[in-house]
N, C-alpha and C positions, 0 to 999 in steps of 0.2 A: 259315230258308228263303229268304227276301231275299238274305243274303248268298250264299248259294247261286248263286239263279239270278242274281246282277249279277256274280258272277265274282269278290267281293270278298271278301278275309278277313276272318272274322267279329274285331267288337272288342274289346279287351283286357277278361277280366273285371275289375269296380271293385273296389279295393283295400278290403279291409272294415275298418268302423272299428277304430281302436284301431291296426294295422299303424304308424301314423306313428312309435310309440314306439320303435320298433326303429330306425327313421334315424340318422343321428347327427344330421341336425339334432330331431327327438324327444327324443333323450336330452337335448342340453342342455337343453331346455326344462324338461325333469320336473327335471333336475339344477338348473336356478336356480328353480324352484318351492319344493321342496324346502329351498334355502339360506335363501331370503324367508321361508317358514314358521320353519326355526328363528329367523332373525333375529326374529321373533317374541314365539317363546316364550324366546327367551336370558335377557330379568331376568327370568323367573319365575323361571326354572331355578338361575339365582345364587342369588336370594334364598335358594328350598330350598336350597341349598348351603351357603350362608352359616349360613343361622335356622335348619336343620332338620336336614342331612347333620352339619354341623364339631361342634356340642353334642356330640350323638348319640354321635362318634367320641371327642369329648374325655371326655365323661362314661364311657364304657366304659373308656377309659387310666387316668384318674384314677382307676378305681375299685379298679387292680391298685397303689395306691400308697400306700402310708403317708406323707400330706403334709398340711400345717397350711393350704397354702393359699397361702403365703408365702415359704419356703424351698425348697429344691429337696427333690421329693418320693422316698423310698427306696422300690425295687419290693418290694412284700408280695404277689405272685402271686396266690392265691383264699383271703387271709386275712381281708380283710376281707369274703367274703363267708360265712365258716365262721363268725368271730363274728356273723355276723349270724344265723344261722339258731339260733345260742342265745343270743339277744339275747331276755330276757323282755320287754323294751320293745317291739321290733316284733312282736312277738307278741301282743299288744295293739295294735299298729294293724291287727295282718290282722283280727282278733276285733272292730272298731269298724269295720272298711272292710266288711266283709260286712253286718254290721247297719246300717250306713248305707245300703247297697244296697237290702235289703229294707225297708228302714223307711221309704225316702224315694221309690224309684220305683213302688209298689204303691198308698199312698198320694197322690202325685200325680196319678198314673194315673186314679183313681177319679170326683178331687176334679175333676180338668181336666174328662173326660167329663162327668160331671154337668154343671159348669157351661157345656161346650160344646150338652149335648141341652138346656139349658134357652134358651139363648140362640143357641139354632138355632130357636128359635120367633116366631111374628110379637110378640114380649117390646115394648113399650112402653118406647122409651127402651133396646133393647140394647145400639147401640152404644156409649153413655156407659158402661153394663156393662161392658162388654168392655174396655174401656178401663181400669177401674178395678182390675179384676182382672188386667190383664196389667202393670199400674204396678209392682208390686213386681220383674218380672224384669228392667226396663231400668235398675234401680237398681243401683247401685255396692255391693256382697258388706260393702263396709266401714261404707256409709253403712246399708245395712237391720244391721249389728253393733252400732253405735255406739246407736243406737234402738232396739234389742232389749235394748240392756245397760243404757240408761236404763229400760226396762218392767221390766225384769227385778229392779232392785237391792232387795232384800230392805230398806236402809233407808228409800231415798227414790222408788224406783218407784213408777209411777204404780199398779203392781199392788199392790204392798206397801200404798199408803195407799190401796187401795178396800179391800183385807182388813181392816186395821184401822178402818176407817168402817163396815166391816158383819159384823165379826168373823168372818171366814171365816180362820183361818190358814192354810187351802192356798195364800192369794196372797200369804202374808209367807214364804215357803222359799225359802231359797237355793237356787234349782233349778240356777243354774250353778255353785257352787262345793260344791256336793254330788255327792261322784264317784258316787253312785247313781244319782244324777237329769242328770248336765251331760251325757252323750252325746246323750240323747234330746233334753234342750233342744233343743239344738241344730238338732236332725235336726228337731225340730218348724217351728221358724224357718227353715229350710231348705226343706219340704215348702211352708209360708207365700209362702216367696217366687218360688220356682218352679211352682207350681201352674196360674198364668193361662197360663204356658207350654206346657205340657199341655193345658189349654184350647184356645189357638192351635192346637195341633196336631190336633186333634180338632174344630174346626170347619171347619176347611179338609177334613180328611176326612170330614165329615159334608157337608158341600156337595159334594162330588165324588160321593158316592154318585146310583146310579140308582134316581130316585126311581119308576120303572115299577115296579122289584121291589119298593119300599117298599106304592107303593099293592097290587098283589097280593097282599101277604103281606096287607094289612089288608082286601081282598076274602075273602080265604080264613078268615078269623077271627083273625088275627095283632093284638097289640093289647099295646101297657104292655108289660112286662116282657116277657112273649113277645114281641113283636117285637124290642125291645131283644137280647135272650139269642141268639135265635137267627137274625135276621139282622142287626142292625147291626151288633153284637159281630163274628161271623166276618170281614163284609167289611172292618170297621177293622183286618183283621189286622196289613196294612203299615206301618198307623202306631204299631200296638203295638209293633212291635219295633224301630220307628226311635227308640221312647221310651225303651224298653229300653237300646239298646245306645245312646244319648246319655245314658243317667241310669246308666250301667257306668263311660264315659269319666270324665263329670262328678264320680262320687263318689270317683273313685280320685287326682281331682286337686284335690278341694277344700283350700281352705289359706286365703283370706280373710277371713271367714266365721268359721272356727273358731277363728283366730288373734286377730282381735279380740274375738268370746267368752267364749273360757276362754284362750289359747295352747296348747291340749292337754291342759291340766290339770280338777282340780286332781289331781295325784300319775298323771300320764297317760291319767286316766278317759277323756278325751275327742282322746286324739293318734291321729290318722289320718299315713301313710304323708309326707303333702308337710311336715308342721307339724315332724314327728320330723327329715327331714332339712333342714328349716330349719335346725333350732335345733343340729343335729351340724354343719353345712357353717360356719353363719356365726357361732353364738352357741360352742361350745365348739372352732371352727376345726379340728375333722375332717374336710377338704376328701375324702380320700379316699372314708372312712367314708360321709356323707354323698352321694358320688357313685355311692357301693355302691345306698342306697335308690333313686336316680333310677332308675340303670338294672332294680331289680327292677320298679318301680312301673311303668316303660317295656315290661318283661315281660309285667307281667297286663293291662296295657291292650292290646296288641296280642293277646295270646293271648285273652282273652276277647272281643276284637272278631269275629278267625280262625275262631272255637271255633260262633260265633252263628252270623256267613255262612256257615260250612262246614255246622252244623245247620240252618237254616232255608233257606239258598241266598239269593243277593243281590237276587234277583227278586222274594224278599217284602221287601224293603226298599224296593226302587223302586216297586211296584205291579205288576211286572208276574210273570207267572204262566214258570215253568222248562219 
C-alpha cells in the first residue's frame, strides 16, 4: 500500500536462498569446493587402490592361471576352480571354517556378556578387571600360540607336568597333534583370547542402555534372569550382530594362530581356508591354485557380510531402528 500511494514501484522480491548456485559466479565456488574435498580424500582413495582395489584384481587373474609364481604363468580358464571344488582338502576347510564359526562366536558371546554384566556393577577394583580380561586380545595371534604351545606340549607343559603330579592324564594328551582333539584346541585358545573383546563390546552397550526402562522393568517385578532374557538381551540386539558378523569376517581369515599351533595339521585336522592357501601359494609354489582359495574365501566373506545386512538391515548394526 506505501508503494502505492508514493507513486513508487513496489521492490524487487529477494532472491531466495540457495538461487546464488545457479550464477556462474556460484558454480565456481561449489566447483572448487568440491575439487578441495577431493584433494582431500585423494590418499585415501590411492591407498584403497593400491592395498585393496590392485590385490583384489590381481588375485582374480592369477586365479585363471596355472603359475608357480615365478615363471610366466599359462591361462588354465576355471580350472583351477573345478579342481578345487573336488579338492578333499578344502573340503575340510569349509567343514573346520563353519565349526569355527559356531564354536567360537556363540561361546565368546556368552563369555564376554557375562563378564560385561558382572563388571557393569559397582565390582570392587573393575577396572583392573577389565583390563585383565581384555589383555589377551591386544596380544600378537603368535605370541598368545607360542604360550599356548608351551601349555600345551604333552612332554614338558606346564599341563602335562600338573597331570603327572596329580595323576590326571587328561592334562598329559596331545590335544594338538591329535586330529580328534587339534581343531577344538584351537578354537578353545581362540574363544581364550578373544573373549574380553566381546566383553568390550558389551559394556559399552550395556552403558548406553536406558536405564529408566531398566529401573521399570524391576518396578514391574523384572529381576535376574528375567530381566536379563527379556530386556537387556533384546536391546543388545545391535551389538549381537556387530559381534556376529566381526566373528564371520574373523574366522574366515584366521591364519596366525593356527599356523603357529598345529600349521593345519596334523594330516589337516585343523587347516582353515588362509593356512591351506598359505601353504599351496608359497610352500608348494602353486601361485595360481593358491590365488583360486583367496578369491573364494574373498566370496564368503563378502557374501555372508551381504547376506546379514540384507537379513537384519544395517540399522541393526549401527543402532539405529529402519
Amino acid at each position: 500500500m506505501a508503494a502505492l500511494v508514493s507513486g513508487r514501484p513496489a521492490a524487487a522480491t529477494p532472491r531466495v536462498a540457495g538461487s546464488r548456485a545457479t550464477t556462474p559466479t556460484g558454480r565456481s565456488t561449489r566447483r572448487r569446493q568440491q575439487l578441495v574435498a577431493l584433494g582431500f580424500i585423494a590418499p585415501a582413495l590411492l591407498l584403497f587402490a593400491v592395498f585393496v582395489v590392485y590385490p583384489i584384481v590381481f588375485n582374480v587373474q592369477a586365479s585363471t592361471l596355472d603359475w608357480d609364481g615365478v615363471n610366466a604363468g599359462t591361462p588354465a580358464g576355471v580350472q583351477n576352480y573345478a579342481d578345487l571344488a573336488q579338492d578333499p582338502v578344502f573340503h575340510i576347510t569349509l567343514r573346520n571354517s563353519l565349526l569355527w564359526i559356531l564354536l567360537t562366536i556363540v561361546p565368546q558371546a556368552v563369555i564376554g556378556f557375562t563378564l560385561a554384566w558382572l563388571l557393569n556393577t559397582r565390582l570392587r577394583g573393575r577396572t583392573v578387571y577389565r583390563a585383565i580380561f581384555f589383555l589377551p586380545a591386544v596380544l600378537s595371534p603368535v605370541v598368545v600360540g607360542i604360550v599356548w604351545q608351551r601349555l600345551l606340549d604333552p612332554f614338558n607343559g606346564v599341563l602335562a607336568q600338573l597331570g603327572r603330579a596329580t595323576g590326571l592324564e587328561v592334562l598329559t594328551r596331545p590335544y594338538l597333534s591329535d586330529p580328534s582333539t587339534a581343531i577344538v584346541t584351537v578354537i578353545v585358545v581362540n574363544v581364550w583370547m578373544w573373549s574380553g573383546f566381546s566383553m568390550l563390546f558389551y559394556l559399552a552397550g550395556l552403558q548406553l542402555l536406558d536405564h529408566s526402562v531398566l529401573e521399570a522393568a524391576r518396578i514391574d517385578g523384572a529381576s535376574g534372569w528375567s530381566l536379563v532374557r527379556r530386556i537387556v538381551l533384546p536391546l543388545l540386539k545391535p551389538t549381537h550382530l556387530s559381534l556376529v558378523l566381526l566373528g564371520i569376517i574373523g574366522s574366515l581369515k584366521t591364519f596366525e594362530l593356527v599356523w603357529v599351533l598345529t600349521e593345519g595339521g596334523p594330516n589337516h585336522a585343523s587347516e582353515l581356508m588362509p593356512t591351506y592357501m598359505f601353504k599351496e601359494a608359497f610352500q608348494l609354489q602353486s601361485f595360481g591354485y593358491g590365488a583360486t582359495i583367496s578369491v573364494v574365501l574373498l566370496v564368503l566373506a563378502i557374501g555372508s557380510s551381504v547376506a546379514m545386512l540384507r537379513t537384519f538391515g544395517a540399522g541393526f548394526i549401527t543402532g539405529e531402528k529402519s
